[in-house]
MIDOSE-1310 file (N, C-alpha, C; in nm, 2 decimals, decimal comma, always signed):
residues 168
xxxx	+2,09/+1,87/-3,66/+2,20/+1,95/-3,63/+2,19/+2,09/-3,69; +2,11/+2,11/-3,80/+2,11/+2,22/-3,88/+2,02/+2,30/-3,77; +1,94/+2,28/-3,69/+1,87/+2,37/-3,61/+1,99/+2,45/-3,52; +2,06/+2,41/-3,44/+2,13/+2,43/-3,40/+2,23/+2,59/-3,45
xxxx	+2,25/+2,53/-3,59/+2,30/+2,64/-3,64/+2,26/+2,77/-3,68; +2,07/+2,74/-3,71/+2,03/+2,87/-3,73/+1,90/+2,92/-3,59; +1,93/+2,83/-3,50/+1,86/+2,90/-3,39/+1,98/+2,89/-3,27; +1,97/+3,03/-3,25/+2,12/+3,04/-3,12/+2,01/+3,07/-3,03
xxxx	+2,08/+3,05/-2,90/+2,05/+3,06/-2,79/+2,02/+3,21/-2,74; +1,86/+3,26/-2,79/+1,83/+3,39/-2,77/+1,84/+3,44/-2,61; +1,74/+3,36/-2,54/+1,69/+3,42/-2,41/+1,79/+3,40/-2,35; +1,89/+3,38/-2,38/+1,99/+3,42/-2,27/+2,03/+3,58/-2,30
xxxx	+2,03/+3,59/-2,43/+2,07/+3,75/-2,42/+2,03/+3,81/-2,40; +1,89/+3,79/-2,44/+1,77/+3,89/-2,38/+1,78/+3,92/-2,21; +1,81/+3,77/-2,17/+1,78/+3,79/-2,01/+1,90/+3,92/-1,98; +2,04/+3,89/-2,04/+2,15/+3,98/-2,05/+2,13/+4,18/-2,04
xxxx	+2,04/+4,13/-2,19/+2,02/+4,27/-2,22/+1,96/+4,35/-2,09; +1,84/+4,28/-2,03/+1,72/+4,30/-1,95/+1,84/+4,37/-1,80; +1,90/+4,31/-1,74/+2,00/+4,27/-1,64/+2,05/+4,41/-1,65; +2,08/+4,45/-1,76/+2,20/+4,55/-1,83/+2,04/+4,71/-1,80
xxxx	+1,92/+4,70/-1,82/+1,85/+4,81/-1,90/+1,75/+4,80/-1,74; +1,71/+4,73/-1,68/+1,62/+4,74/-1,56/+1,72/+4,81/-1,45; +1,66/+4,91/-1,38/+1,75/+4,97/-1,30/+1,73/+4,88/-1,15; +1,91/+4,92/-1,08/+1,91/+4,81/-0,99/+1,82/+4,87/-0,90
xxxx	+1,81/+4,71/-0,82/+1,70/+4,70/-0,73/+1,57/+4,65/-0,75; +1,53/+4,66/-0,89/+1,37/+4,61/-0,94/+1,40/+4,46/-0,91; +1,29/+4,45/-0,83/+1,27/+4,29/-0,82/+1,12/+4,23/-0,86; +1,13/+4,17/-0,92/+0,96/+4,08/-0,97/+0,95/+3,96/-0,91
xxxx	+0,88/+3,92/-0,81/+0,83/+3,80/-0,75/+0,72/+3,71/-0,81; +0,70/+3,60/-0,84/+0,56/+3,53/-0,84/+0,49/+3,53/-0,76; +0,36/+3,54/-0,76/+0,26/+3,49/-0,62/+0,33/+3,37/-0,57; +0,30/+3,38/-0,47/+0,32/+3,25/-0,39/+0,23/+3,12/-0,45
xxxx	+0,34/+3,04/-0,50/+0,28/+2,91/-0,53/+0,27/+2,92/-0,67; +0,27/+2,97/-0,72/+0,30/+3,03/-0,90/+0,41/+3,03/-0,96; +0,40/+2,97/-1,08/+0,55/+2,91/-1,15/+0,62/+2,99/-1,21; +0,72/+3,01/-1,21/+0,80/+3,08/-1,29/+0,80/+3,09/-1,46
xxxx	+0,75/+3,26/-1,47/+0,72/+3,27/-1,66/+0,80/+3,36/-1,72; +0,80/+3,27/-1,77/+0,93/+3,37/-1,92/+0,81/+3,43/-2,04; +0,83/+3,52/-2,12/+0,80/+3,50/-2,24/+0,90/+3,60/-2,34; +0,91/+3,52/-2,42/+1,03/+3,62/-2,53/+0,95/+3,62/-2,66
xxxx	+0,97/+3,71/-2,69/+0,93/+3,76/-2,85/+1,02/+3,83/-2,97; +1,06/+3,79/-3,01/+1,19/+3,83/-3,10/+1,11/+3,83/-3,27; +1,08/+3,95/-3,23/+1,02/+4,03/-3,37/+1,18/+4,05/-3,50; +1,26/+4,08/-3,42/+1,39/+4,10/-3,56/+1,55/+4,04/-3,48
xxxx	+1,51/+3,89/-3,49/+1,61/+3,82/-3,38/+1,76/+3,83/-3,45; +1,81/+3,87/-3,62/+1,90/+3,87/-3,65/+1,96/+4,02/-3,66; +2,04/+4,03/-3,56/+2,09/+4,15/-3,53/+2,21/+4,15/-3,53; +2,28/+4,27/-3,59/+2,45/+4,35/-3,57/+2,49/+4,36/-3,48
xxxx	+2,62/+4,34/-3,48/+2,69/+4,40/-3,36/+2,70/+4,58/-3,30; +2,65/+4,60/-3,45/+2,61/+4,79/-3,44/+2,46/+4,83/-3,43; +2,43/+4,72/-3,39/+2,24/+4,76/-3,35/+2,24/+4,84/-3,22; +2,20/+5,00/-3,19/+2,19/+5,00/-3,10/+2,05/+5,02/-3,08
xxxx	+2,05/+4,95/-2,89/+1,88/+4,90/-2,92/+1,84/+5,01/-2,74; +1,74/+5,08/-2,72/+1,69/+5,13/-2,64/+1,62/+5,00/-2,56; +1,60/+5,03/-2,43/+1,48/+4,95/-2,36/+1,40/+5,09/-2,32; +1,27/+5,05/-2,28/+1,12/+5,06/-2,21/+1,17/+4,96/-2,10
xxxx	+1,06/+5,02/-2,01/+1,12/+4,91/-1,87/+0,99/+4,97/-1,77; +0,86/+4,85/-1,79/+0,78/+4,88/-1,73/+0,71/+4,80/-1,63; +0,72/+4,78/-1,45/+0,71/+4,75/-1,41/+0,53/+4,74/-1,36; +0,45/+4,59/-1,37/+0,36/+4,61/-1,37/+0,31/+4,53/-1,26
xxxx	+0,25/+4,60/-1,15/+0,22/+4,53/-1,00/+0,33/+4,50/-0,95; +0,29/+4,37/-0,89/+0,41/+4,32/-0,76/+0,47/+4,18/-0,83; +0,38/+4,19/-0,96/+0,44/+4,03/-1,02/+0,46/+4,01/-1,14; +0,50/+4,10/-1,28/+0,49/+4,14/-1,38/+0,61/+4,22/-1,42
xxxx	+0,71/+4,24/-1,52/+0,81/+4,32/-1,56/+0,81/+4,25/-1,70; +0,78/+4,44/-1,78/+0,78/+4,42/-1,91/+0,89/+4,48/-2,00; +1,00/+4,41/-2,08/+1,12/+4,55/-2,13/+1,12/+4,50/-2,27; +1,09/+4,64/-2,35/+1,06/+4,62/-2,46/+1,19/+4,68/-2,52
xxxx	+1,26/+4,61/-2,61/+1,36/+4,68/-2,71/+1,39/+4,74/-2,84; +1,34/+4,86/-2,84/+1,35/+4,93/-3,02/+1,53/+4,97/-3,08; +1,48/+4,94/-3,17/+1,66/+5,02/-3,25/+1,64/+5,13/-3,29; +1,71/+5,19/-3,36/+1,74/+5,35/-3,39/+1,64/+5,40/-3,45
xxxx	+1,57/+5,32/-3,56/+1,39/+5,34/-3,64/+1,33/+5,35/-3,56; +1,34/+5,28/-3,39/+1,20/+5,30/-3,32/+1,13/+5,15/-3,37; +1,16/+5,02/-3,41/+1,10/+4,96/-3,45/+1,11/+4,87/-3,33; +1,04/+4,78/-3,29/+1,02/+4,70/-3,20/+1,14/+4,57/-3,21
xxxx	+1,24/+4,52/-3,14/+1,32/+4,42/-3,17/+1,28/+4,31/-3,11; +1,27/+4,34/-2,92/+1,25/+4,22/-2,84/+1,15/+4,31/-2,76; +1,10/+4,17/-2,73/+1,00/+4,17/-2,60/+1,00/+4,10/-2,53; +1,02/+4,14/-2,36/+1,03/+4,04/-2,26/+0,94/+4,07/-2,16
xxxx	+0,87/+3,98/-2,12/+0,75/+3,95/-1,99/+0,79/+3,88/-1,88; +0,85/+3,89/-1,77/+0,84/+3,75/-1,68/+0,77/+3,78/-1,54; +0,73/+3,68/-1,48/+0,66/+3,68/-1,36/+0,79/+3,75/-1,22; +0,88/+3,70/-1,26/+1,04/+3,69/-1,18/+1,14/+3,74/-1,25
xxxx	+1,19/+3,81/-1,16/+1,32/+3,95/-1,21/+1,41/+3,91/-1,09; +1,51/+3,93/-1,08/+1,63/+3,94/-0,96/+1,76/+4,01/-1,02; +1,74/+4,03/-1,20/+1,86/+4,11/-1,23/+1,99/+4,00/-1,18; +1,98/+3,94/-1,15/+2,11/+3,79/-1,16/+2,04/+3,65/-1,19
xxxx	+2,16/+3,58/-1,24/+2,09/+3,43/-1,29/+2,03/+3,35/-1,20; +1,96/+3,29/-1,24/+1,87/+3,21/-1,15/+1,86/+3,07/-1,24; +1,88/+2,96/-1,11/+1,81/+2,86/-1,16/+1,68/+2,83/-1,26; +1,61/+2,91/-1,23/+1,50/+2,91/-1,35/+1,59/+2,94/-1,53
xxxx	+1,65/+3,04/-1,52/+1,73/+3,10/-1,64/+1,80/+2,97/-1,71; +1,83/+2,91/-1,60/+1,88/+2,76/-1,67/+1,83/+2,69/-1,72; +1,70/+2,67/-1,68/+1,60/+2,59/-1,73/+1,56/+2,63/-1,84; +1,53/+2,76/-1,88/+1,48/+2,78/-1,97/+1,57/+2,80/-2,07
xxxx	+1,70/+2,82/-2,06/+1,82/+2,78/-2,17/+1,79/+2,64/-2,22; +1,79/+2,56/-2,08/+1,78/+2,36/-2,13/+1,67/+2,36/-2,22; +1,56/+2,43/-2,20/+1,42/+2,42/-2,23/+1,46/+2,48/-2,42; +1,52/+2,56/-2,41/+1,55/+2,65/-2,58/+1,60/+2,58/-2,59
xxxx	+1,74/+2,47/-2,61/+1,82/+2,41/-2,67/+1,77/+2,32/-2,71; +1,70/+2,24/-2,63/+1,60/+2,10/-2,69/+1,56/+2,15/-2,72; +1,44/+2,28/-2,78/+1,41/+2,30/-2,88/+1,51/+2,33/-3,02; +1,61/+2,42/-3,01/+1,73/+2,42/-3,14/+1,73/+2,31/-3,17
xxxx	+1,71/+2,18/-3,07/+1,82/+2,03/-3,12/+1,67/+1,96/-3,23; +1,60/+2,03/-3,19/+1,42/+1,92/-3,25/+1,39/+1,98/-3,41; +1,42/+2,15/-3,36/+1,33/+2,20/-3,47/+1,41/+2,32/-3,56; +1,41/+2,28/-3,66/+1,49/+2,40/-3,75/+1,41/+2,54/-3,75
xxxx	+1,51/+2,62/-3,77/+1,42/+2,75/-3,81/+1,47/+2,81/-3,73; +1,43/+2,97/-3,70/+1,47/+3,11/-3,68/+1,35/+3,11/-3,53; +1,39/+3,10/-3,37/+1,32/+3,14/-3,31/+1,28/+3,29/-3,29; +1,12/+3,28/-3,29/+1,03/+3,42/-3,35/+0,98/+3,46/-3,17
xxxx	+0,93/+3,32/-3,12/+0,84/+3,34/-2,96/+0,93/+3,23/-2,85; +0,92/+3,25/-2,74/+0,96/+3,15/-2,64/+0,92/+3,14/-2,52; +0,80/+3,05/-2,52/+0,77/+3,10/-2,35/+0,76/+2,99/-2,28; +0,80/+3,02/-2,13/+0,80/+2,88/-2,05/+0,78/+2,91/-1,93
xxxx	+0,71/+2,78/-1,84/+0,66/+2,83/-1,72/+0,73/+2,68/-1,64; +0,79/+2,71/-1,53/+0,92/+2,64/-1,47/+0,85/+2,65/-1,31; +0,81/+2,53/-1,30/+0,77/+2,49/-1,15/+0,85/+2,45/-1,08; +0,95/+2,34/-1,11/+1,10/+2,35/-1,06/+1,20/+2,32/-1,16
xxxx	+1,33/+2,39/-1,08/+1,46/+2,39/-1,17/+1,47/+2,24/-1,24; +1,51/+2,26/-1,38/+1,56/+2,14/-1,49/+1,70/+2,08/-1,43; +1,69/+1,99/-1,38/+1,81/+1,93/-1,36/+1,88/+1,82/-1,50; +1,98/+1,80/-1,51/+2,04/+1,72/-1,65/+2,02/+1,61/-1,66
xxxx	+1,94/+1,53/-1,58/+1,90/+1,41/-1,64/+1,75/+1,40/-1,64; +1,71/+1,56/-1,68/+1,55/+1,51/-1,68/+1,54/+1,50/-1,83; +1,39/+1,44/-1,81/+1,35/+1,38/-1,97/+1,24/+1,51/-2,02; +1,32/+1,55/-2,14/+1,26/+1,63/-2,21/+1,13/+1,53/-2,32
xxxx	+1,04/+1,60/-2,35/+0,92/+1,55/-2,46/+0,90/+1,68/-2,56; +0,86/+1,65/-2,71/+0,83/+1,77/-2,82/+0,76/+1,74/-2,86; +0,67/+1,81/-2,94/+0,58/+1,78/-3,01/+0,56/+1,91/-3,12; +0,47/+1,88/-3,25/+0,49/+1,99/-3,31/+0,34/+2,02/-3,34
xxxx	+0,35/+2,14/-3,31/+0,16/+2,19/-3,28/+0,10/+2,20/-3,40; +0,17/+2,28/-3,51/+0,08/+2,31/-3,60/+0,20/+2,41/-3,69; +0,18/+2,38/-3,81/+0,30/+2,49/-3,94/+0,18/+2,56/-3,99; +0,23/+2,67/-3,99/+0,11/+2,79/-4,05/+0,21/+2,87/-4,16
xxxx	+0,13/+2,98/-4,27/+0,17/+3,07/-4,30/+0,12/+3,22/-4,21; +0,24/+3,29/-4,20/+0,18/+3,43/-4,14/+0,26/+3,52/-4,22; +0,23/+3,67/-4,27/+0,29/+3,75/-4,35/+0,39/+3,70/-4,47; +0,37/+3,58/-4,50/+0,43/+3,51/-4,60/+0,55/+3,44/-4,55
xxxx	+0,54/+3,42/-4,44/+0,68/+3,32/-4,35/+0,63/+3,21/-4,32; +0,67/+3,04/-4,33/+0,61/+2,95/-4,31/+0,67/+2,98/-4,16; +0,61/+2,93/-4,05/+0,58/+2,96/-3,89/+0,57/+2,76/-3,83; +0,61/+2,75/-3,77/+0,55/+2,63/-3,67/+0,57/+2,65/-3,53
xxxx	+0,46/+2,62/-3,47/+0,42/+2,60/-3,31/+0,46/+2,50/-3,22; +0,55/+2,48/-3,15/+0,63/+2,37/-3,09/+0,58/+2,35/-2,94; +0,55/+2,21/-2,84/+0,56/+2,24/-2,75/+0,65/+2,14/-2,67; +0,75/+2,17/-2,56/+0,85/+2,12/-2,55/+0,77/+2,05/-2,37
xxxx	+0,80/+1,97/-2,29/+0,73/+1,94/-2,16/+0,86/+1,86/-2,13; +0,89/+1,91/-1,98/+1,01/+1,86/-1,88/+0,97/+1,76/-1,80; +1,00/+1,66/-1,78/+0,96/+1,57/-1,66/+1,07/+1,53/-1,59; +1,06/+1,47/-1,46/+1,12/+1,43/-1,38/+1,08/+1,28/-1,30
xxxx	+1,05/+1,18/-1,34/+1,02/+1,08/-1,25/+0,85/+1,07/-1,25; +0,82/+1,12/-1,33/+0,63/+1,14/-1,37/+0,59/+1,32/-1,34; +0,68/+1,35/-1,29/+0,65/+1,49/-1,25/+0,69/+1,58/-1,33; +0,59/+1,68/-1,39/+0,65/+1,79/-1,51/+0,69/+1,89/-1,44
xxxx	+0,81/+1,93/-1,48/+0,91/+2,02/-1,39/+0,87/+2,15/-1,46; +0,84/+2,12/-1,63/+0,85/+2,25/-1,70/+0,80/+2,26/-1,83; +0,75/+2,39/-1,87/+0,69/+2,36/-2,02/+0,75/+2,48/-2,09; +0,76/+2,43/-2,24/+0,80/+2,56/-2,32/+0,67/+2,53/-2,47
xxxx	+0,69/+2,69/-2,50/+0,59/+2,70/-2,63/+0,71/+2,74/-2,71; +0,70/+2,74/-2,81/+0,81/+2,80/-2,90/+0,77/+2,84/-3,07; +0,78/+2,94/-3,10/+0,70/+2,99/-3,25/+0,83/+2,99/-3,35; +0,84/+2,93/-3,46/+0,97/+2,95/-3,53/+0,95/+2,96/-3,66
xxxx	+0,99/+3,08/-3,74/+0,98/+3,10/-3,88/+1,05/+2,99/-3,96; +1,02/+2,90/-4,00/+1,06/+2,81/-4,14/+1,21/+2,84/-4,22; +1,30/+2,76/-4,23/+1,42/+2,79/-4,34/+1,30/+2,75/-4,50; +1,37/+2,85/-4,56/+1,31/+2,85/-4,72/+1,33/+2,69/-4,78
């Protein structure tokens, strides 16, 4: 339960922020037949209510959108990559909430990375799997590599990777 308390539910806000900073109309599609990708990067994930944070907002081809978030230093906060944009929630968005939370409920710590690739929507009685990749040190932060896999009836609906700095 202690994860819980110190890992909130990032990518939803990011998706928020993103929603809020891509101007309307940008849309990002997958190739045809290609899963739906998230990737979050939360370089300085504990933030004020008086952070104000700039986006970059760089659309790349016909299947790529990248929005990067600095604060007033100019320092890098968040980073977001996805295959798929529509600027409103989407079934995928859920999943990858479901997909973050089972990770909060498994693994303590401060989410640092979160990526997931969503072949179909998570529905509530699918069976989540974790496993823990590897604990490392990086810049003097103990780090662990998480990977989370969604199934449905033998069918993997969904995967997440998840990087999380260590409580002391």
């Amino acid at each position: 339960m202690a994860a819980l308390i110190s890992s909130q539910p990032h990518t939803a806000e990011i998706r928020r922020l993103c929603a809020d900073a891509v101007p309307s109309g940008v849309i990002v599609a997958p190739q045809p037949g290609a899963a739906v990708e998230q990737d979050f990067l939360l370089l300085r994930p504990r933030r004020t209510p008086d952070d104000a944070l700039t986006a970059q907002v760089r659309r790349v081809g016909d299947h790529d959108l990248l929005v990067r978030f600095h604060n007033r230093d100019e320092q890098l906060v968040f980073e977001f990559w996805t295959n798929s944009f529509t600027g409103a929630a989407t079934p995928d968005d859920r999943s990858a909430d479901l997909l973050e939370r089972h990770c909060a409920e498994q693994f303590p710590g401060t989410l640092r990375r979160f990526r997931t690739r969503i072949r179909r929507a998570v529905p509530s009685d699918a069976d989540f799997t974790s496993s823990l990749q590897q604990t490392y040190v990086q810049d003097g932060v103990r780090m662990t590599d998480v990977t989370v896999t969604c199934t449905l009836d033998g069918d993997v609906l969904a995967r997440a990777w998840a990087t999380y700095a260590l409580p002391d």
